[in-house]
C-alpha positions in Angstrom: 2.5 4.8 -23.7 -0.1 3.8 -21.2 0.4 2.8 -17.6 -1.3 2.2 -14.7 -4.4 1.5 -16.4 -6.2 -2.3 -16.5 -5.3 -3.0 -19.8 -1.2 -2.7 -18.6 -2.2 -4.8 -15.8 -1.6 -1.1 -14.0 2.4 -1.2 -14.5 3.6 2.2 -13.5 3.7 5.3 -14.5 7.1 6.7 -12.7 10.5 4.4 -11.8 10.1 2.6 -8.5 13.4 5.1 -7.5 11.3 8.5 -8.0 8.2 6.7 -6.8 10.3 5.8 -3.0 11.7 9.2 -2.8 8.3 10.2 -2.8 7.0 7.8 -0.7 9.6 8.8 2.0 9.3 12.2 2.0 5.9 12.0 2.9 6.4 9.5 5.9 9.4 11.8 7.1 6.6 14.2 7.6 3.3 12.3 9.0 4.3 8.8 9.7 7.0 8.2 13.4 10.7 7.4 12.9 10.3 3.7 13.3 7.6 3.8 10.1 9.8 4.5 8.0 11.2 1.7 6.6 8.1 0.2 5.5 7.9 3.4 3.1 8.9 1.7 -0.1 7.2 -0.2 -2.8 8.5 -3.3 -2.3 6.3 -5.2 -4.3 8.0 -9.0 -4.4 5.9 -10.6 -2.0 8.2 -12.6 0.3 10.1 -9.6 0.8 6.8 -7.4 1.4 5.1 -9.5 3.9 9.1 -9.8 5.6 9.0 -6.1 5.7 5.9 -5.8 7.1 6.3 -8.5 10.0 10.1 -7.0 11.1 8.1 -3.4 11.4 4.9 -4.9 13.4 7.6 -7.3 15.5 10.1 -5.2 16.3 7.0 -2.4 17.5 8.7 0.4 15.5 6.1 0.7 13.7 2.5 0.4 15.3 -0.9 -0.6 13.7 -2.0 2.4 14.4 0.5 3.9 12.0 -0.3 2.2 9.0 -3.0 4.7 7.7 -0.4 7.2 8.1 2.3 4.4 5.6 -0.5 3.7 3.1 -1.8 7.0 2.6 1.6 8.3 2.0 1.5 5.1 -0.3 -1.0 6.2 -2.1 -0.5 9.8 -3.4 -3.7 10.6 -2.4 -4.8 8.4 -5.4 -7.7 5.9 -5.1 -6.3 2.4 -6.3 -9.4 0.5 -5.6 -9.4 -0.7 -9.7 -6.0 -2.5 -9.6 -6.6 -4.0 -6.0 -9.8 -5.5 -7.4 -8.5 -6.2 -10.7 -5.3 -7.9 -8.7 -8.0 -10.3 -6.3 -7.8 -8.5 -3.0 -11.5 -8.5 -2.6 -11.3 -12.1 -3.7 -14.1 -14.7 -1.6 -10.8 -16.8 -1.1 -9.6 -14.0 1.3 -12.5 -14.3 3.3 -13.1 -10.6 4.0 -15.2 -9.0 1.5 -14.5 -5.7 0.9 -12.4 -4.9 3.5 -9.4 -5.1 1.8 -10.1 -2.3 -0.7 -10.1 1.0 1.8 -6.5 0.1 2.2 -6.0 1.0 -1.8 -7.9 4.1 -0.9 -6.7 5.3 1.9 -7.3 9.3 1.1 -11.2 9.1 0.3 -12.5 5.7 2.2 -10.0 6.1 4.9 -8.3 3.1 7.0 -9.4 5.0 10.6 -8.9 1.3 13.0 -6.9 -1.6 11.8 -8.6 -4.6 13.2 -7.2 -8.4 13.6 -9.5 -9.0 10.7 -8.0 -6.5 8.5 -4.4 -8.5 9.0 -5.0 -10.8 5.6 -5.0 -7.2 3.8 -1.9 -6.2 5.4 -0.4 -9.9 4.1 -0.8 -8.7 0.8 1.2 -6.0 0.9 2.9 -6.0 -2.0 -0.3 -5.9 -3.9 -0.8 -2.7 -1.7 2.6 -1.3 -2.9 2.3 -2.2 -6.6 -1.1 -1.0 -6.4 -0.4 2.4 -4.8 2.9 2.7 -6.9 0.9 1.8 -10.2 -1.5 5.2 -9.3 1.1 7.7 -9.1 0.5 9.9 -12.2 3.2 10.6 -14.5 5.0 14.0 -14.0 
């Protein structure tokens, strides 16, 4: 069976319950206490972007921690295809390319998140599927 490939539309490889254990583990080690919340693949996007706002609202979890979320997001995987393939480098957005470091957070790198970079942080639950979707099968 395939996944996380573009003709599945990248559905994932592992169970979203494996996938957040991951995902946590690795923030427990590199991301601050307050981050860690934001370290599952919530991937519904009302409940994403509601994630996402309490974390940056409350200040738990600084901008300047989210390279530290999405690159424990990502595996160390490059996501670029399924980010592009699901329209966040879309003209609509507005921002080019920018979007697409934050599905490759290991090789591009995120380094500063500007106030232009905030539409890409709006989609985060493309960010989440996408980075959950790239998690190879054990």
């Amino acid at each position: 069976s395939q996944c996380g490939t573009i003709e599945t539309d990248f559905s994932p490889c592992i169970p979203k319950d494996r996938a957040n254990a991951l995902f946590r583990q690795c923030c427990q080690q590199y991301a601050p206490e307050g981050c860690i919340e934001l370290c599952q693949y919530e991937t519904e996007e009302i409940s994403a972007r509601n994630l996402l706002m309490q974390s940056i609202k409350s200040e738990k979890c600084d901008l300047k921690h989210m390279s530290a979320v999405l690159f424990c997001a990502s595996q160390n995987q490059d996501n670029r295809k399924c980010c592009e393939h699901l329209n966040m480098a879309d003209p609509k957005l507005g921002v080019g390319n920018r979007c697409l470091r934050f599905c490759d957070p290991a090789g591009e790198g995120i380094s500063t998140i500007s106030r232009n970079d905030v539409t890409c942080l709006f989609n985060w639950n493309v960010l989440m599927y996408c980075h959950h979707s790239g998690i190879p099968q054990e």
